[in-house]
C-alpha positions as CSV (number, residue, x, y, z in Angstrom):
1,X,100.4,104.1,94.1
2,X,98.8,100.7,93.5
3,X,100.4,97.2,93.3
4,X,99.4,93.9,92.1
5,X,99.8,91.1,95.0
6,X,101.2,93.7,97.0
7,X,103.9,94.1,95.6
8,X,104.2,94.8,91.9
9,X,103.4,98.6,91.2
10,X,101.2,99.5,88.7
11,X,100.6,102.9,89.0
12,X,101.8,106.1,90.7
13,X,100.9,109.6,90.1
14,X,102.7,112.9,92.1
15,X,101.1,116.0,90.6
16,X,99.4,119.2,91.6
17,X,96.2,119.7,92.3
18,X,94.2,121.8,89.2
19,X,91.7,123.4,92.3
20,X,92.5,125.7,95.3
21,X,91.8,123.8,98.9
22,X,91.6,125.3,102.5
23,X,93.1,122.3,104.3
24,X,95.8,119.5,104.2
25,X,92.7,117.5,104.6
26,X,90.4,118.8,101.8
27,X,93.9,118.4,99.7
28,X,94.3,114.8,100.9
29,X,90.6,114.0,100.2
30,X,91.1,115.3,96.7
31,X,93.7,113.3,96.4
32,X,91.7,110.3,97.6
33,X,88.6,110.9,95.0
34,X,91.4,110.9,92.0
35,X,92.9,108.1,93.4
36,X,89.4,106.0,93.7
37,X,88.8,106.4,89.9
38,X,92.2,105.2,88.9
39,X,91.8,102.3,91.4
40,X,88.0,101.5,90.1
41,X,89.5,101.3,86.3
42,X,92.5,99.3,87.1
43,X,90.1,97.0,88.9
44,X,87.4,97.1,86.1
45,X,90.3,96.3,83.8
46,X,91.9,93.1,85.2
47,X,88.6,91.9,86.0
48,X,87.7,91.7,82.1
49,X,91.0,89.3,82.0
50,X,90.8,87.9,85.6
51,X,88.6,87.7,88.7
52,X,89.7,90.5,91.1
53,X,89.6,90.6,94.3
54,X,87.8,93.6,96.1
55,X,88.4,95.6,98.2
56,X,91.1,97.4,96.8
57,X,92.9,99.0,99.4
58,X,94.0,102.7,99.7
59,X,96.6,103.8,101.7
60,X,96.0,107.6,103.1
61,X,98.0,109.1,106.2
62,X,95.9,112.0,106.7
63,X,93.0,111.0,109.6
64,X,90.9,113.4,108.3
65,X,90.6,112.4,104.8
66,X,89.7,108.6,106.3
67,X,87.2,109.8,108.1
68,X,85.6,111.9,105.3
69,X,85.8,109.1,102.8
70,X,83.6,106.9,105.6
71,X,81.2,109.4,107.0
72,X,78.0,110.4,105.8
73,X,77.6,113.1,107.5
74,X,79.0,116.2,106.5
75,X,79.1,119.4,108.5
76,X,79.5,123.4,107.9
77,X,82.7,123.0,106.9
78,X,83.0,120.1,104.8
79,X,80.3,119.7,102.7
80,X,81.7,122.1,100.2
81,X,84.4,119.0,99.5
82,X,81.9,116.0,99.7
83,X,79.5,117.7,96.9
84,X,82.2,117.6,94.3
85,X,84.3,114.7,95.4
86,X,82.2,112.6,96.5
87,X,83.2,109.3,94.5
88,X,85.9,107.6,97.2
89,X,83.0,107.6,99.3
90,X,80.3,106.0,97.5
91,X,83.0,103.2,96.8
92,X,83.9,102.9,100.3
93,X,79.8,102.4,100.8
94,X,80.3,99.9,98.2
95,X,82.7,97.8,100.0
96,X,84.9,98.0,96.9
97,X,87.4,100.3,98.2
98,X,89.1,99.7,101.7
99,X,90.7,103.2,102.6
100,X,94.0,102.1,105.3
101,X,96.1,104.4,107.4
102,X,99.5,104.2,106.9
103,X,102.0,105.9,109.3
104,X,104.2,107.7,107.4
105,X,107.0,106.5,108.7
106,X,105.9,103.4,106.3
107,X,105.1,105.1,103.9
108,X,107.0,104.2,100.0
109,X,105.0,107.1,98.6
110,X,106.9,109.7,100.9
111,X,109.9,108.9,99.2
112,X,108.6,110.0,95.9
113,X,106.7,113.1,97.3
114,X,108.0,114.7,100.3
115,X,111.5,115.6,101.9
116,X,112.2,112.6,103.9
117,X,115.5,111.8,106.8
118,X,118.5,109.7,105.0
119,X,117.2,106.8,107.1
120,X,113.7,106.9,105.7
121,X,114.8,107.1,102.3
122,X,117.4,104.5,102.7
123,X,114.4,102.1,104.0
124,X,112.2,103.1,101.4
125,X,114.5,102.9,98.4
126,X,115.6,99.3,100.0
127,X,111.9,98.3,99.1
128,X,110.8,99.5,96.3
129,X,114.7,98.5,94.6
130,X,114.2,94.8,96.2
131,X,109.9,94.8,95.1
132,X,108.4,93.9,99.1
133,X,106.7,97.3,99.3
134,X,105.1,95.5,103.0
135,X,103.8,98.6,104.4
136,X,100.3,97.7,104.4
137,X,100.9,94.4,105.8
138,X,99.2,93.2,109.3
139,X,101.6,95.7,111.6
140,X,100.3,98.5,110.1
141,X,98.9,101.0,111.9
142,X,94.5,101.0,111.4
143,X,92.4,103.5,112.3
């Protein structure tokens, strides 16, 4: 999901993965990679008609998949997923993504994607109906 000012969406994608993962956090990481490219040509995009401020931000509420997209180092276990997704974390390098956790308790992209309590959806629908999609802002959770 990506906004404009932080709160105007302009994009949002929920479908399966075409590949086979072991773990939630190979899955998540996937998810992060596909997500870069469609962040990188949003940004390339506006930045033909305006100037664009970087870094765009990802939110992600698996810990493991942060930690992949920052870290170099890969071990036994992961460098299967780093060889062929490798491009969230050359942009992170870059400084032109910023990849965030978000609880996800916070999180609007639940609401589209996961079986949530009445009260989370309640809270969720509330801000994406009324456009203040504020779950990044500064009491977010950062790891």
């Amino acid at each position: 999901m990506g906004t404009i000012g932080g709160t105007a969406l302009i994009n949002w994608i929920s479908k399966g993965q075409n590949i086979v993962t072991v773990s939630s956090t190979e899955a998540e990481y996937v998810g992060l990679s596909d997500g870069s490219k469609e962040t990188t040509f949003t940004s390339n995009l506006l930045n033909e008609i305006d100037h664009v401020v970087l870094p765009s931000i990802i939110l992600e509420d698996n810990t493991g998949a942060i930690f992949l997209s920052r870290n170099k180092q890969v071990g036994a276990r992961t460098k299967h997923i780093d060889v062929r997704y490798h491009f969230i974390r050359e942009k992170v390098e870059d400084g032109n993504i910023l990849v965030q956790y978000v609880n996800t308790l916070k999180n609007p992209a639940d609401l589209l994607s996961k079986n949530v309590t009445q009260k989370i959806h309640d809270s969720h629908a509330h801000k994406m109906l009324n456009g203040t999609m504020d779950c990044w802002n500064e009491e977010s959770d950062k790891i």
